[in-house]
N, C-alpha and C positions, 0 to 999 in steps of 0.2 A: 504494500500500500504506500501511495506518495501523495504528496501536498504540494500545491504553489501557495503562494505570499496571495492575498487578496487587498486588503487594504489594513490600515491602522486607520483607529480611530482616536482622536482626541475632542475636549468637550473646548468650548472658546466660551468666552464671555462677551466677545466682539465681532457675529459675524462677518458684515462686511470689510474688515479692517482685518480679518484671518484671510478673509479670501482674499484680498487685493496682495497683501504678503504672499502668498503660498504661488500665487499669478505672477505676480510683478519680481521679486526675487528669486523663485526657484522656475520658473518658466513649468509650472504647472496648469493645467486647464480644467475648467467646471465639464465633471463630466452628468451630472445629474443633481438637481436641486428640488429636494420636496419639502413641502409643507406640514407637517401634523397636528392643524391647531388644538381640534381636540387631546392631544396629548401632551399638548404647549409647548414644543418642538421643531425644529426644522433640521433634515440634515441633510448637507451639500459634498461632493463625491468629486474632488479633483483626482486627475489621473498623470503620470508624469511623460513625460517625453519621449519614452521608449522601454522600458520595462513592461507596460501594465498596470502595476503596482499602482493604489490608488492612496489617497487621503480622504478618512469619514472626519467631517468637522463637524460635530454636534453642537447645537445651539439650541440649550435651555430657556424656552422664554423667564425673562425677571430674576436668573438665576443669579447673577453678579459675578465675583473673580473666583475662582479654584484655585484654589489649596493645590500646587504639586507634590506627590508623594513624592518620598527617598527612593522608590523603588524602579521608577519608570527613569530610564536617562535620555535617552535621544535618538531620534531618527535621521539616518543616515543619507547620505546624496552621493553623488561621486560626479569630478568635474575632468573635463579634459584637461582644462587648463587651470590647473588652479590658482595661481599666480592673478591672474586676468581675472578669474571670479572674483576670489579674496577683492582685490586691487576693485573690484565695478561696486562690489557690496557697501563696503569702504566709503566708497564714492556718493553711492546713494542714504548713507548715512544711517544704516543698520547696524544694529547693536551685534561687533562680529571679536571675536577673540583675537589673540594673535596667533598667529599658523603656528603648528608644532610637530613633531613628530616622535615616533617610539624607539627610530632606530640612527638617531643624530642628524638627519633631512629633514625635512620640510612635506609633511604626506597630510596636512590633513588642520583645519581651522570650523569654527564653533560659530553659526550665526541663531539669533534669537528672535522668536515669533512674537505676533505681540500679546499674547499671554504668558508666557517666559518659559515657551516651550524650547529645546535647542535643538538644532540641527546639526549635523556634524555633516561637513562638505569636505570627502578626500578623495586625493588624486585617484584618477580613475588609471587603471593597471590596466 
C-alpha cells in the first residue's frame, strides 16, 4: 500500500491576506474556494507550481489569532535559485530569516506567513 502528499492544512485568522501571501510570495494559485456558512467556515485550496501538492487555508468565521503549537514546525518549498528568491522576498519586505545551512553552505532560508506560520525555502537539488 502507498500514499501521495494531498495537501496541508492550516487555520489563518486573515483570509484574504493568507491568500495574497501564499499567491504573491510563493507563486501558489487558488485552486478551489468554498463557503460553509452554516458551519461558519470557508476553506480555500491553493495548489503549487508543479508538484500537486496543495495548501487547505481554513478560515474560522470570528475566530481571531491561533495559538501555534511546539509541535507543528514548517512547510517546506524548494527554489531553483535561491539566492534570487531569498534576494526578491527580501525585496518585497517579508519577514525572511537569514539563509543557513546544515553542512557549512548556504541550502536553505525561513520566510513567515502572516499568521506566523514558517516556510522553509531550500535549494532545490
Amino acid at each position: 500500500m502507498s500514499f501521495i502528499m494531498k495537501h496541508v492544512c492550516i487555520r489563518v485568522e486573515n483570509l484574504e491576506e493568507s491568500i495574497e501571501f501564499y499567491t504573491k510570495a510563493l507563486g501558489f494559485e487558488v485552486s478551489s474556494h468554498r463557503d460553509f456558512p452554516e458551519g461558519e467556515f470557508t476553506l480555500v485550496f491553493l495548489k503549487d507550481a508543479g508538484s500537486g501538492v496543495e495548501i487547505e487555508l481554513t478560515y474560522n468565521y470570528g475566530h481571531g489569532p491561533y495559538t501555534i503549537g511546539d509541535g507543528f514546525s514548517h512547510i517546506a518549498m524548494a527554489s531553483a535559485d535561491l539566492e534570487a528568491s531569498y534576494a526578491w522576498h527580501k525585496e518585497q519586505g517579508y519577514q525572511v530569516s537569514e539563509p543557513g545551512g546544515l553542512s557549512g553552505g548556504i541550502d536553505f532560508y525561513f520566510i513567515e506567513d502572516p499568521d506566523g506560520y514558517e516556510v522553509e525555502i531550500v535549494r532545490q537539488r
